[in-house]
N, C-alpha and C positions, 0 to 999 in steps of 0.2 A: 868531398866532405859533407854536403849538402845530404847527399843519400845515404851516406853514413849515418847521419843524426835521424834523418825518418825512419832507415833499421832499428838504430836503437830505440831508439821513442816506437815504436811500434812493437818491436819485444815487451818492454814495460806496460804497456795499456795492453796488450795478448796475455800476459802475466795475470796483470789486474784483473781482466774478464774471467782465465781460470779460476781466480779465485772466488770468485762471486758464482761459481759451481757450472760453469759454462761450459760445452766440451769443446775440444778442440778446432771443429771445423768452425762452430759457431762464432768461437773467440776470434778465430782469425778473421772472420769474414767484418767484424764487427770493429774491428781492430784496424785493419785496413780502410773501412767505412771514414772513420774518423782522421786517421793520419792523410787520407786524401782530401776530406773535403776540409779541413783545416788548411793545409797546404793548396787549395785554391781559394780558401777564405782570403790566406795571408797576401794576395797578388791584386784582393779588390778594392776599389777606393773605400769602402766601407772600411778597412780593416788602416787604411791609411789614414784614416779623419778618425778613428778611435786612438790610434798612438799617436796625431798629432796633438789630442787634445788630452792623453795621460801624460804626455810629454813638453807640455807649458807652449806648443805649439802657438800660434795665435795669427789672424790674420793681418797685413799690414796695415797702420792707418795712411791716411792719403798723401801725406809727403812721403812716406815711405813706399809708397807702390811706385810715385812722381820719380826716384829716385833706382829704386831698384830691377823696373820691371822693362824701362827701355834695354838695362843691359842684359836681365835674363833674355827678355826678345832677338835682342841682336847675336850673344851667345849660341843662340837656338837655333837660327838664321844660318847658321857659320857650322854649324852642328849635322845640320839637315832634319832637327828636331821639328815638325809639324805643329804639334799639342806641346805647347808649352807649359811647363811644371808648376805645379799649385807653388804658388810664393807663400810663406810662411815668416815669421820672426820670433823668437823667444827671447823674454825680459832678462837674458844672462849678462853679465859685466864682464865675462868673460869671450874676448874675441875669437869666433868659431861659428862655423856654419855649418849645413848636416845635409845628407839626401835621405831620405826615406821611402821605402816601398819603390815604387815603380814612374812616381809624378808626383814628389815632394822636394821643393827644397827651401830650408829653415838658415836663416843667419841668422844671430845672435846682437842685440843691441851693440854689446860690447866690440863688436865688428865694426858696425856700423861707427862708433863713437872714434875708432884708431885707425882705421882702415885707410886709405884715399880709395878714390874712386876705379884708379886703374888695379890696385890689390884689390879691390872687391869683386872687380871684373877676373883678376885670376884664381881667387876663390870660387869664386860659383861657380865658374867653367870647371876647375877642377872636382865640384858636387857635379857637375851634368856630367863629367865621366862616368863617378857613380852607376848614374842612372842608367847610360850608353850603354855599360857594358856589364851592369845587371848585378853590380855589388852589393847594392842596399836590396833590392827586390830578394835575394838569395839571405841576407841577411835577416832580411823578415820573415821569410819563411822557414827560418831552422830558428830564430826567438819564438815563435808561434809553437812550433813542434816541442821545444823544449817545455813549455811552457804547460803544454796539457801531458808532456810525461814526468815533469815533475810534480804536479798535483797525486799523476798515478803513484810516483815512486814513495809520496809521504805517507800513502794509504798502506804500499805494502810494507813499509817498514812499520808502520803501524800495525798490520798485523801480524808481521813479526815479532814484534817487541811482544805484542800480546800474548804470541804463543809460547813464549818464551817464558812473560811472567806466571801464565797459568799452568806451564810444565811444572816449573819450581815450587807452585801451591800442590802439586800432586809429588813431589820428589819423595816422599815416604812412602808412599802407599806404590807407585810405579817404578820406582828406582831411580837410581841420579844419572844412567845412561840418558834416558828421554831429555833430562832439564839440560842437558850436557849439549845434546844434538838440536832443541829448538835454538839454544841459545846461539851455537854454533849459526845453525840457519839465518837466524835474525842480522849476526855481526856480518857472517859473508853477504847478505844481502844488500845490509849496509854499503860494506865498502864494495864492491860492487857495482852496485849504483853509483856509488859518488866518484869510483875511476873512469867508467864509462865515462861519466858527462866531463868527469876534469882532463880526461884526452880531446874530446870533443873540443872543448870550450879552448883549448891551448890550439890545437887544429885552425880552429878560425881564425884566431887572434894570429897566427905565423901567415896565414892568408891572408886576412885585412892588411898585415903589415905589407906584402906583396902589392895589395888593390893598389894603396897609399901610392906610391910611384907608378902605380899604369894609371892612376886617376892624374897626379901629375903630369907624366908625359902627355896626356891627353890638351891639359890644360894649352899646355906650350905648343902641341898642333892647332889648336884652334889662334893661338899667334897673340896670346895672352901671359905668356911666362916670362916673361920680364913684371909682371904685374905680380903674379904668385911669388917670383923670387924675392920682391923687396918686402911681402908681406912675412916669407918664411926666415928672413934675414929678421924683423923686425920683432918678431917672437922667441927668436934662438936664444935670447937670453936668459927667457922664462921658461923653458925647457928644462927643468931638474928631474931628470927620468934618474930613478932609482939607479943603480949600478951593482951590476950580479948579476946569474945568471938565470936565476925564478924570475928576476924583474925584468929579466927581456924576453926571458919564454914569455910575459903576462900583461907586454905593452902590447895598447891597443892601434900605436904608432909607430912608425922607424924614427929614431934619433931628428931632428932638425936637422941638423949640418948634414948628415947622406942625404935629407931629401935634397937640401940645397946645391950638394955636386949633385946628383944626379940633372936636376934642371938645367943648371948649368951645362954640363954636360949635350941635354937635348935641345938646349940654346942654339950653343956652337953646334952642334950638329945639323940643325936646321939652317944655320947660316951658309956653312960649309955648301951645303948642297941647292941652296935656294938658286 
């Protein structure tokens, strides 16, 4: 899915350059130029400390490192993680914690506020999956890609639209075929654009919902799922995920309760064979 979205993002900024009167070998070279060093922008800590800090990101204060960083460390330990991940916290009320890029992970005060200490332990572990197995890193780098071909895509519908409108200032003098056919140009481009990215964006989101349980089970190898499970037990009730079938193409989660059999699940499983 990953190379799927840099093709498309890459079609769009090729677009863009044709338009700005570029020929074709130039476009592409140019085009490419950008979708790759973008895409190794997105994997550097530069690019991690600018979304943690558009993202209320913040570092911890000292009770809170006292608190959180011996379990990130031991997590790490148990991981075989070396470089242990930038600790982060955001002022949310809302209990939840995040991986980002490649060596970020962010709790949420509201965590910190409901959590105990062994749920917190199987939260992070279950962010250092994330990280292990490269979900958030991939994830940054298809928001990054999207991100400079949606600037391209508002430009050309902007110049669509334009051509559109100045076809229909000439519809007398030209005839109504031309106003007919920029207009035509302008709508398909439109939509277009906007199915591209909205397969794209349901793509991920049907992935993420996959990562969500291999991040899980991962928790539960590091010998911490009993810690995740009373935290996912203790949330299920504030889980009102929409019901239908757009709202589960569009969740950015599995249900509470599957993730909770699945743990379960890899509980007894783990026991089973210890």
């Amino acid at each position: 899915m990953l190379i799927l979205t840099a093709i498309v993002n890459f079609f769009v900024v090729f677009v863009f350059f044709g338009l700005l009167g570029n020929n074709a070998g130039p476009a592409f070279l140019y085009s490419l130029i950008i979708i790759v060093a973008l895409a190794w922008l997105a994997t550097t800590e530069l690019a991690e400390k600018f979304f943690r800090f558009t993202h209320g990101m913040r570092r911890p204060i000292k009770r809170e490192v006292d608190y959180l960083l011996p379990v990130l460390e031991e997590l790490c330990r148990r991981a075989g993680i070396e470089k242990v991940p930038t600790l982060c916290v955001a002022d949310d009320p809302m209990p939840n914690a995040y991986a980002l890029g490649k060596n970020t992970v962010c709790v949420t005060r509201g965590l910190l506020k409901t959590a105990t200490e062994e749920e917190i332990r199987g939260v992070i572990a279950h962010e250092i999956g994330h990280l292990k197995y490269g979900h958030s890193k991939r994830a940054l780098i298809a928001h990054t890609l999207n991100q400079v071909g949606n600037v391209a895509s508002i430009i050309l519908v902007f110049f669509a639209s334009t051509l559109a409108a100045a076809s229909s200032q000439e519809q007398e003098r030209r005839g109504s075929g031309v106003s007919f056919i920029a207009i035509f140009v302008a709508l398909f481009l439109k939509l277009g654009l906007w199915a591209f990215q909205r397969a794209i964006d349901l793509g991920f989101l049907a992935i993420g919902r996959k990562e969500e349980y291999q991040a899980d089970a991962y928790a539960v190898q590091l010998g911490v799922g009993e810690g995740l499970l009373s935290f996912l037990e203790k949330i299920a009730d504030s889980d009102f995920q929409t019901k239908g079938f757009w709202a589960r193409l569009e969740a950015t989660h599995p249900p509470v309760m599957l993730r909770i059999e699945k743990v379960e699940e890899a509980i007894t499983k783990g026991r089973e064979t210890a």
